[in-house]
N, CA, C and O of each residue as an XYZ file, in Angstrom:
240
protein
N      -6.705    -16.152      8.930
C      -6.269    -14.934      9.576
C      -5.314    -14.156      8.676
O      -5.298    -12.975      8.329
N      -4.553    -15.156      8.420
C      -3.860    -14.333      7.259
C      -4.276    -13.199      5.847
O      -3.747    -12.164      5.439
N      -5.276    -13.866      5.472
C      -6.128    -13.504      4.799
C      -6.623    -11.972      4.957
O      -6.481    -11.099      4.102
N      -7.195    -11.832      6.146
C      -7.311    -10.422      7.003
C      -6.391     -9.323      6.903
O      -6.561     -8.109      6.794
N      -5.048    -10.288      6.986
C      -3.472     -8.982      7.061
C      -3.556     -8.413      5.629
O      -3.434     -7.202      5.443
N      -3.800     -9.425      4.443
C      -3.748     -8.851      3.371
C      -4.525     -7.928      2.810
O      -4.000     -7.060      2.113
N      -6.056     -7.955      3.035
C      -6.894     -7.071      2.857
C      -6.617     -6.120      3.200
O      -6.614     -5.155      2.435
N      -6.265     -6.021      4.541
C      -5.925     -4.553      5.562
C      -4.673     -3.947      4.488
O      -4.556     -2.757      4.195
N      -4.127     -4.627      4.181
C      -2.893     -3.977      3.891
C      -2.797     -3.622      2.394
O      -1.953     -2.977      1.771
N      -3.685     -4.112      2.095
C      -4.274     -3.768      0.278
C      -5.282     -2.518      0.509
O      -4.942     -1.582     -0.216
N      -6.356     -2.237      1.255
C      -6.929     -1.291      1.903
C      -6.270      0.368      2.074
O      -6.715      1.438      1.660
N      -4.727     -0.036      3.057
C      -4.267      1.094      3.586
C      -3.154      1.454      1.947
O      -2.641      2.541      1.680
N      -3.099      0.710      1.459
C      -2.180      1.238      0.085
C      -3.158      1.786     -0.850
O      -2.931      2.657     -1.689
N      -4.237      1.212     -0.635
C      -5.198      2.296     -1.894
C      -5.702      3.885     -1.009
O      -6.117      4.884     -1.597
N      -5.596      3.810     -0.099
C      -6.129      4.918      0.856
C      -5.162      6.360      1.000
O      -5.402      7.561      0.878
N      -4.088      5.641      1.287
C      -2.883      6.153      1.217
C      -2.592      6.918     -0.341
O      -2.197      8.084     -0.361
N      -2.836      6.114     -1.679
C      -2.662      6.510     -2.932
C      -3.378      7.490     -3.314
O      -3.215      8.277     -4.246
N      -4.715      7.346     -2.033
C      -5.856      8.343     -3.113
C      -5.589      9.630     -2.163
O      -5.806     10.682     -2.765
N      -5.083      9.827     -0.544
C      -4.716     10.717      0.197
C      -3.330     11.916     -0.452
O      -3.006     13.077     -0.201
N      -2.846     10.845     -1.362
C      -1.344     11.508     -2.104
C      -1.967     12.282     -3.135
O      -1.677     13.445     -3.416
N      -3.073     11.383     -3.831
C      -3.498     12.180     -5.242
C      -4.771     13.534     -4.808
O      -5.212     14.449     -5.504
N      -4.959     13.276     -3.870
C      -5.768     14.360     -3.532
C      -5.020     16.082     -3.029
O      -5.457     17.208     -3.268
N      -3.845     15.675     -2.320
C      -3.074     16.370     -2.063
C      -2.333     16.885     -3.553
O      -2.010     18.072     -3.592
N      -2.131     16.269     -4.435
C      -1.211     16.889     -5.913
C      -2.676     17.387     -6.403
O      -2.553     18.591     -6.629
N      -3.746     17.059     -6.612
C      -4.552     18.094     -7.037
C      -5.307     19.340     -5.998
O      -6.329     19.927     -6.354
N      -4.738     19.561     -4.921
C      -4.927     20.349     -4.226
C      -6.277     20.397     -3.492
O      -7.035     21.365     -3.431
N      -6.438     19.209     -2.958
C      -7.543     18.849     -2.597
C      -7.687     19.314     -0.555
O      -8.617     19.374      0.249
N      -6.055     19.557     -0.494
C      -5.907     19.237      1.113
C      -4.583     20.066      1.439
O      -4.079     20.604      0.453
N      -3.973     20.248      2.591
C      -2.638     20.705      2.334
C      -2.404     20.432      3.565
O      -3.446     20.229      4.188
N      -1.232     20.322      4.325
C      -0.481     19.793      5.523
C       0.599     20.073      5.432
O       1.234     20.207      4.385
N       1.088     20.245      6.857
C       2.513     20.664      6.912
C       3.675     19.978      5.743
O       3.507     18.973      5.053
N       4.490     20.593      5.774
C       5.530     19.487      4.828
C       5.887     18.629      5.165
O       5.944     17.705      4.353
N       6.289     18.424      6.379
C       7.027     17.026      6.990
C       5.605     15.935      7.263
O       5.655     14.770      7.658
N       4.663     16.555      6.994
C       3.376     15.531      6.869
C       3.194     14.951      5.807
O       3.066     13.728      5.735
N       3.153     15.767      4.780
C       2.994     15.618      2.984
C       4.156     14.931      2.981
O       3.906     13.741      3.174
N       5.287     15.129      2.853
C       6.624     13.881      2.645
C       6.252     12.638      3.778
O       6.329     11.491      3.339
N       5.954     12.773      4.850
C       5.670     11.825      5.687
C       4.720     10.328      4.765
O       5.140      9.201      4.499
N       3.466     10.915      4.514
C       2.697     10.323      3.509
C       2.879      9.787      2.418
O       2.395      8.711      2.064
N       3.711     10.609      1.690
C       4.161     10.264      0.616
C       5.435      8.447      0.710
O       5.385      7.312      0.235
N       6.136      9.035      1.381
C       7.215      7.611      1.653
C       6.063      6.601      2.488
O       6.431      5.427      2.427
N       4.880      6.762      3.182
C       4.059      5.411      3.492
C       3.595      5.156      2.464
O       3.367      3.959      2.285
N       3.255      6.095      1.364
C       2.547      5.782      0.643
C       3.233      4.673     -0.431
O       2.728      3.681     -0.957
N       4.492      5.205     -0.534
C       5.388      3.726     -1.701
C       5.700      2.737     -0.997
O       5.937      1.637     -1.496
N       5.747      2.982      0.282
C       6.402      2.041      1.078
C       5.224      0.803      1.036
O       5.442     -0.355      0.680
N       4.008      1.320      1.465
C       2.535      0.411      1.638
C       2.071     -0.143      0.329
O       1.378     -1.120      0.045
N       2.838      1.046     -0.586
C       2.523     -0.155     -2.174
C       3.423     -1.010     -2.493
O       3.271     -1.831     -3.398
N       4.207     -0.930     -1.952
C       5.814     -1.603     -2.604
C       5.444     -3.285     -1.800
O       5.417     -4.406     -2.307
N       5.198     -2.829     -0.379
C       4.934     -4.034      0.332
C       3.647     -4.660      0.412
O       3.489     -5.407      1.378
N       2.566     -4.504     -0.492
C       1.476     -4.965     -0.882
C       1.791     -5.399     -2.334
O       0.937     -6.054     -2.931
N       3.003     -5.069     -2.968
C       3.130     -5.923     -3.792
C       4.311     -7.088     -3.647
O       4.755     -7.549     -4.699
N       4.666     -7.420     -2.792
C       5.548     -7.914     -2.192
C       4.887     -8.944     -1.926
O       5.480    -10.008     -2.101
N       3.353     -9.001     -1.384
C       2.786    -10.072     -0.722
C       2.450    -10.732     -1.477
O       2.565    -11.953     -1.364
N       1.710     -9.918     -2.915
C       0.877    -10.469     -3.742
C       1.389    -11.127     -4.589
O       0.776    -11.999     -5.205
N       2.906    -10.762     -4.827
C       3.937    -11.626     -5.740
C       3.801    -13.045     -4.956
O       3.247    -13.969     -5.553
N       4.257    -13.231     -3.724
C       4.211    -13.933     -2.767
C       2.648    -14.806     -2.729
O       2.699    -16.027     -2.584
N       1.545    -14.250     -2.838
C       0.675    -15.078     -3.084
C       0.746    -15.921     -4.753
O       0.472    -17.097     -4.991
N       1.113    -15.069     -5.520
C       0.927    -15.444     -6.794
C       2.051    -17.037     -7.303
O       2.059    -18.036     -8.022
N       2.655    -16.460     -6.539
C       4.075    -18.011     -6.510
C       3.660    -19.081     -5.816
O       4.040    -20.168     -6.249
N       2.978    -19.074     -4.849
C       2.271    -19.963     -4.271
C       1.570    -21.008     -5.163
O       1.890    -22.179     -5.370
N       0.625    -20.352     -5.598
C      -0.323    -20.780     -6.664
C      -0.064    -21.360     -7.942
O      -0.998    -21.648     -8.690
């Protein structure tokens, strides 16, 4: 099960990355407090997908 959380959460950090880069090449546009909204999930969901993976990697 665990297994599952990580995918999901490796998933929503690449989704999130490519939603940010689409927006800097002007792919999309949204309010501002949306675009900053995104932006802080967006480090936040990478920061803590690498958090896990460190965490898997020590394991091992």
């Amino acid at each position: 099960m665990k297994n599952w959380s990580f995918i999901a959460q490796g998933i929503a950090s690449v989704l999130f990355v490519i939603l940010v880069f689409m927006y800097f090449i002007g792919s999309w546009r949204a309010d501002p407090i949306i675009e900053i909204l995104f932006f802080f999930i967006m480090v936040t969901s990478v920061f803590g997908f690498g958090i896990e993976t460190n965490k898997r990697v020590s394991k091992s």
